[in-house]
C-alpha positions in Angstrom: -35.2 33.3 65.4 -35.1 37.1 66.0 -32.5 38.0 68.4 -33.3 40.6 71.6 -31.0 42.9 70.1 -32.6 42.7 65.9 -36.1 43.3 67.6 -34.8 46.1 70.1 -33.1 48.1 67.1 -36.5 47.5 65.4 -38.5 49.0 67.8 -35.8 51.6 68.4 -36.2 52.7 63.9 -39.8 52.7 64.7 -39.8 54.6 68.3 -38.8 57.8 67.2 -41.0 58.8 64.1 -44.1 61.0 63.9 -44.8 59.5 60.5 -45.8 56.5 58.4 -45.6 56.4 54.9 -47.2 53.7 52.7 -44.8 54.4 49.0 -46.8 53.0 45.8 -43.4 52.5 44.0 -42.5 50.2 47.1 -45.9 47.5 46.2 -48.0 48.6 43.3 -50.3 45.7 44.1 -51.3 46.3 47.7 -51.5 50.3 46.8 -54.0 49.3 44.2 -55.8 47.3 46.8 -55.7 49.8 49.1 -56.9 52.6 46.7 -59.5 50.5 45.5 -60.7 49.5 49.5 -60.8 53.4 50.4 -63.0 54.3 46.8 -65.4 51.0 48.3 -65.6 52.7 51.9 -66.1 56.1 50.5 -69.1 55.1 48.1 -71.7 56.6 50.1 -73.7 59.5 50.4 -72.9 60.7 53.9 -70.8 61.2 56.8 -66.4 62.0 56.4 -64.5 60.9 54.0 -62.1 57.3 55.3 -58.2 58.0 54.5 -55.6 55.4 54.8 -55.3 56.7 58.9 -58.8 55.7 59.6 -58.4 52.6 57.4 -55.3 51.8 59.6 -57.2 52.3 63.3 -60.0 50.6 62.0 -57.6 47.6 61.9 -55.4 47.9 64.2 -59.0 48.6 66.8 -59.3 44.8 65.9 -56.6 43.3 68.0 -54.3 40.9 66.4 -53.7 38.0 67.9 -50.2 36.2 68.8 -51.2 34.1 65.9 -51.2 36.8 63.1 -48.3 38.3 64.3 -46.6 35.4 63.6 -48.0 34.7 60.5 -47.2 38.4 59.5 -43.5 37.7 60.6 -43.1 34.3 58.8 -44.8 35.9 55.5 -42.1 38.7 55.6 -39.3 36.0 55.6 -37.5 35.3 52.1 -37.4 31.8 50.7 -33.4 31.3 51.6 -34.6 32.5 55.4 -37.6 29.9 55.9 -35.2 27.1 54.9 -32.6 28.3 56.9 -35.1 28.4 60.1 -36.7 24.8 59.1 -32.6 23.7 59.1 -32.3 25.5 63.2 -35.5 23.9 64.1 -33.9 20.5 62.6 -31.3 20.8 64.2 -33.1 21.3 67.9 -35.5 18.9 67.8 -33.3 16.2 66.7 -30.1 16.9 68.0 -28.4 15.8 65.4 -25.0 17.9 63.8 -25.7 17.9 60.6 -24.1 20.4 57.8 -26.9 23.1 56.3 -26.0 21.2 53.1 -26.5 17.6 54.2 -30.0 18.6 55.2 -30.6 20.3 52.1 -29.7 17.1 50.4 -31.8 15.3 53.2 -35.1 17.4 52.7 -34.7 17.2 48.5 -34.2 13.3 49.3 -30.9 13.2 47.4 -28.6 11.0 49.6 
């Protein structure tokens, strides 16, 4: 769970900038998918050229739901971080004090 605070100072990072960038060094896959999506949109013989801005309003003109924000937020999650949230949610839907590693050992079904 995201506290009020993590998701304030997120919004705060992102409040104050003019610009987005989208770094190829940072994903060479998705640049390539982008690169190759914007060559597909522009293969025609009319009308302006679509840039990454107009590829973004495009999207974001198609609302997301509360649904794929959450699946956006659970796919940015590392491997370490889903376990530790299935081990909280455990924990408060059963009640039960158990340590991180007996649940570990619980959900391997070693003990």
């Amino acid at each position: 769970m995201v506290s009020k605070s993590e998701k304030k100072e997120a919004k705060t990072k992102l409040t104050g900038k003019k610009k987005l960038v989208f770094s190829q060094s940072s994903s060479p896959e998705v640049f390539s998918k982008i690169t190759e999506i914007l060559s597909e949109c522009n293969k025609k013989d009319y009308g302006k050229e679509v840039d990454f801005q107009f590829l973004v309003e495009f999207l974001m003109a198609n609302k997301f739901t509360d649904k794929d924000i959450e699946k956006i937020q659970k796919s940015s999650l590392t491997a370490k971080e889903k376990i530790e949230n299935a081990f909280k949610d455990y924990v408060l839907k059963n009640g039960e004090k158990i340590s991180f590693d007996e649940f570990i050992c619980r959900e391997l079904k070693l003990a």
